[in-house]
PAMAR-408875 format. One record per residue (C-alpha): residue number from 1; x, y, z; residue in three letters. Coordinates in nm, 3 decimals. Each point is the difference from the previous one (the first is absolute). Layout:
N
<pos = NUM c1 = X c2 = Y c3 = Z code = ala>
...
# end
This chain:
72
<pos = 1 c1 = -0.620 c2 = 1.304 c3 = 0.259 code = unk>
<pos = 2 c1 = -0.326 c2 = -0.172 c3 = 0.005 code = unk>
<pos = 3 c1 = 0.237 c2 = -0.361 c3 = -0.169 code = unk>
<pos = 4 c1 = 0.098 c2 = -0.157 c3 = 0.263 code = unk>
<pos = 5 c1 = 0.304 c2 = -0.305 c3 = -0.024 code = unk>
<pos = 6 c1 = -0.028 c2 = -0.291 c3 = 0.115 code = unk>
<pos = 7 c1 = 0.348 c2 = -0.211 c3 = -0.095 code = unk>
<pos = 8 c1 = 0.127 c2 = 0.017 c3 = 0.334 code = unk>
<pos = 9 c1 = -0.292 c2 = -0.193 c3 = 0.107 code = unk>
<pos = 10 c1 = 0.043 c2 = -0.241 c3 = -0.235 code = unk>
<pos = 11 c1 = 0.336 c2 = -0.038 c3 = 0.006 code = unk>
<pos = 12 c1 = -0.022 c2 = -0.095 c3 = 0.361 code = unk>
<pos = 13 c1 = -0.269 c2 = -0.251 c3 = -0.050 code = unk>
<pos = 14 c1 = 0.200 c2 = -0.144 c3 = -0.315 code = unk>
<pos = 15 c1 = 0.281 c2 = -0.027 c3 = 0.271 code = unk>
<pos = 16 c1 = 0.253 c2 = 0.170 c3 = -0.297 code = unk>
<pos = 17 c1 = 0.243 c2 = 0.285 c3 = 0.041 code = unk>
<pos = 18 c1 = 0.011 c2 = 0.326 c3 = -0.221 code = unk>
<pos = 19 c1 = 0.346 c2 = -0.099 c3 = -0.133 code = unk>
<pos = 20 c1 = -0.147 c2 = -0.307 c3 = -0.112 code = unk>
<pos = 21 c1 = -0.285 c2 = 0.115 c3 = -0.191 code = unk>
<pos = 22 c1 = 0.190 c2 = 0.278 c3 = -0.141 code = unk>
<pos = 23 c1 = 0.237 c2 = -0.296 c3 = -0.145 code = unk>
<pos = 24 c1 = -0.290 c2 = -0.190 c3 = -0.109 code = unk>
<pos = 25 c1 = -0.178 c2 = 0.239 c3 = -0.185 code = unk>
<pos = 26 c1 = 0.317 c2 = 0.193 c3 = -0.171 code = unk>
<pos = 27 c1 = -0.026 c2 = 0.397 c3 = 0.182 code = unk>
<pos = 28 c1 = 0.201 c2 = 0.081 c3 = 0.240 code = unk>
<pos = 29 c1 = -0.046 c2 = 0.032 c3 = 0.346 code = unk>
<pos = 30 c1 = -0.038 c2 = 0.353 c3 = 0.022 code = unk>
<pos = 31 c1 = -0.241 c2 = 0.033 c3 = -0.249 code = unk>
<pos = 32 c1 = -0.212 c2 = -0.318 c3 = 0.173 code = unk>
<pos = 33 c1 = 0.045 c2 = 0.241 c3 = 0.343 code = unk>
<pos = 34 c1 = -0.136 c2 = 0.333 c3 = -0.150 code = unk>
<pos = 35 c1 = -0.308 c2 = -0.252 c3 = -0.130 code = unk>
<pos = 36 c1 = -0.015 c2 = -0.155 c3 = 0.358 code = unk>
<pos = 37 c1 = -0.028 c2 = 0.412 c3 = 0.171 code = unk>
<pos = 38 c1 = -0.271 c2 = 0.074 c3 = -0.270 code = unk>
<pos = 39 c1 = 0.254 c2 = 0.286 c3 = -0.119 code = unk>
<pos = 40 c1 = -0.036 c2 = -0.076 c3 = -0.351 code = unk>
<pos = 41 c1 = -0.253 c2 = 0.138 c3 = -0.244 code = unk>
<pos = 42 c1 = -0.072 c2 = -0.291 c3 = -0.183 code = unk>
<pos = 43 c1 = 0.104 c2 = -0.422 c3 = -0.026 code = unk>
<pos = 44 c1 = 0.019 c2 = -0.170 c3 = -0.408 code = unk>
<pos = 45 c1 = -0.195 c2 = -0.260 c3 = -0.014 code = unk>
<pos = 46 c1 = 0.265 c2 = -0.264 c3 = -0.047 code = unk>
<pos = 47 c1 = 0.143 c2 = 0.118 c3 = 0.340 code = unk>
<pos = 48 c1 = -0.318 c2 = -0.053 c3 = 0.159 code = unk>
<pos = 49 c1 = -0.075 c2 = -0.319 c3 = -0.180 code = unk>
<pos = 50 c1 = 0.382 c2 = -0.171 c3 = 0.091 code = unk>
<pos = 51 c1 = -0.107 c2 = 0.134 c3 = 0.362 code = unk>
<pos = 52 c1 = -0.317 c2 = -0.180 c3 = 0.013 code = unk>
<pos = 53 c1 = 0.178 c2 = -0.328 c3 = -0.197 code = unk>
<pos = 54 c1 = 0.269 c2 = -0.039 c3 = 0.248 code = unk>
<pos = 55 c1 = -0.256 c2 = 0.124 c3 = 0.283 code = unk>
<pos = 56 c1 = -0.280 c2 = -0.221 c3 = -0.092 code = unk>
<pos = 57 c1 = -0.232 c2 = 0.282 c3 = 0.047 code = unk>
<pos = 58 c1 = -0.193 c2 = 0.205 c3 = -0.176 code = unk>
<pos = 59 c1 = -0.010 c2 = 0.421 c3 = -0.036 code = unk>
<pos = 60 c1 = -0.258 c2 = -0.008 c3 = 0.204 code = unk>
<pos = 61 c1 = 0.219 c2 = -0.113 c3 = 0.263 code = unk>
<pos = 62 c1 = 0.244 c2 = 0.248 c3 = -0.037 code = unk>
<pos = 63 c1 = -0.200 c2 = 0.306 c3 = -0.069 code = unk>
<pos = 64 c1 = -0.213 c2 = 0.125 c3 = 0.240 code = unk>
<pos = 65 c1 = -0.284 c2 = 0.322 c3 = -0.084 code = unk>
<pos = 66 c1 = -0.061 c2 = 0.199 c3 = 0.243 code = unk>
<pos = 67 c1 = -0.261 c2 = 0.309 c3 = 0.002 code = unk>
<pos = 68 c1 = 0.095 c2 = 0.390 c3 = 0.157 code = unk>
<pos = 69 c1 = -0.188 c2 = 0.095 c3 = 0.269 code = unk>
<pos = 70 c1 = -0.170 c2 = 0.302 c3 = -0.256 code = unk>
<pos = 71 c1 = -0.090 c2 = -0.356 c3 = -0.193 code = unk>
<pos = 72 c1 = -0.165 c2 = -0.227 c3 = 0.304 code = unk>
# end
Protein backbone atom coordinates (compact mmCIF):
# COMPACT_ATOMS: atom_id res chain seq x y z
CA UNK A 1 0.00 0.00 0.00
CA UNK A 2 1.46 3.11 -1.33
CA UNK A 3 0.07 4.97 2.67
CA UNK A 4 2.57 4.53 4.63
CA UNK A 5 2.18 5.04 8.90
CA UNK A 6 4.03 6.85 10.67
CA UNK A 7 2.61 6.71 14.60
CA UNK A 8 5.25 4.57 15.71
CA UNK A 9 7.60 7.24 14.84
CA UNK A 10 5.90 9.62 16.56
CA UNK A 11 5.03 7.93 19.34
CA UNK A 12 8.64 7.35 20.08
CA UNK A 13 9.62 10.91 19.64
CA UNK A 14 6.47 11.99 21.85
CA UNK A 15 8.17 9.51 24.36
CA UNK A 16 4.24 7.96 24.92
CA UNK A 17 3.18 4.34 24.93
CA UNK A 18 0.31 2.79 22.72
CA UNK A 19 -1.73 2.00 25.88
CA UNK A 20 -1.56 5.48 26.68
CA UNK A 21 -2.72 7.05 23.63
CA UNK A 22 -5.29 4.49 23.14
CA UNK A 23 -6.62 5.80 26.75
CA UNK A 24 -6.27 9.27 25.72
CA UNK A 25 -8.01 9.30 22.67
CA UNK A 26 -11.03 6.73 23.67
CA UNK A 27 -10.24 3.33 21.04
CA UNK A 28 -8.85 0.65 22.21
CA UNK A 29 -5.61 -0.64 21.92
CA UNK A 30 -6.15 -3.04 19.35
CA UNK A 31 -7.79 -0.92 17.13
CA UNK A 32 -4.76 1.93 17.74
CA UNK A 33 -2.34 -1.38 16.77
CA UNK A 34 -4.11 -2.40 13.46
CA UNK A 35 -3.76 1.70 12.67
CA UNK A 36 -0.04 1.52 13.84
CA UNK A 37 0.62 -1.93 11.08
CA UNK A 38 -1.22 0.15 8.34
CA UNK A 39 -3.80 -2.93 8.31
CA UNK A 40 -6.73 -0.82 8.26
CA UNK A 41 -8.54 0.59 5.26
CA UNK A 42 -9.29 3.80 6.47
CA UNK A 43 -8.81 6.33 9.99
CA UNK A 44 -12.21 9.01 10.92
CA UNK A 45 -11.10 12.06 11.14
CA UNK A 46 -11.70 12.60 14.82
CA UNK A 47 -9.29 9.61 15.39
CA UNK A 48 -6.73 11.23 13.46
CA UNK A 49 -7.38 14.65 14.83
CA UNK A 50 -7.29 13.31 18.90
CA UNK A 51 -3.96 11.57 17.49
CA UNK A 52 -2.43 14.66 16.29
CA UNK A 53 -3.99 16.74 19.61
CA UNK A 54 -2.43 14.51 22.09
CA UNK A 55 0.66 14.01 19.57
CA UNK A 56 1.21 17.58 18.83
CA UNK A 57 1.66 16.72 15.27
CA UNK A 58 0.12 17.04 12.34
CA UNK A 59 -1.21 14.22 9.50
CA UNK A 60 1.48 14.99 7.76
CA UNK A 61 3.50 13.52 10.35
CA UNK A 62 1.81 10.46 10.55
CA UNK A 63 1.04 9.69 7.00
CA UNK A 64 3.59 9.12 4.76
CA UNK A 65 2.89 8.77 0.45
CA UNK A 66 4.83 6.76 -1.12
CA UNK A 67 4.89 6.04 -5.10
CA UNK A 68 5.09 2.10 -6.80
CA UNK A 69 7.91 1.47 -8.63
CA UNK A 70 5.33 1.28 -12.08
CA UNK A 71 4.69 5.09 -10.59
CA UNK A 72 8.56 6.51 -10.12
Amino acid sequence: MPIIVRLDVMLALRKKRAKELAAEIGITEANLSLLRTGKVKGVRFDTLEAICKSLDCTPGDLLEYEKHDEEK
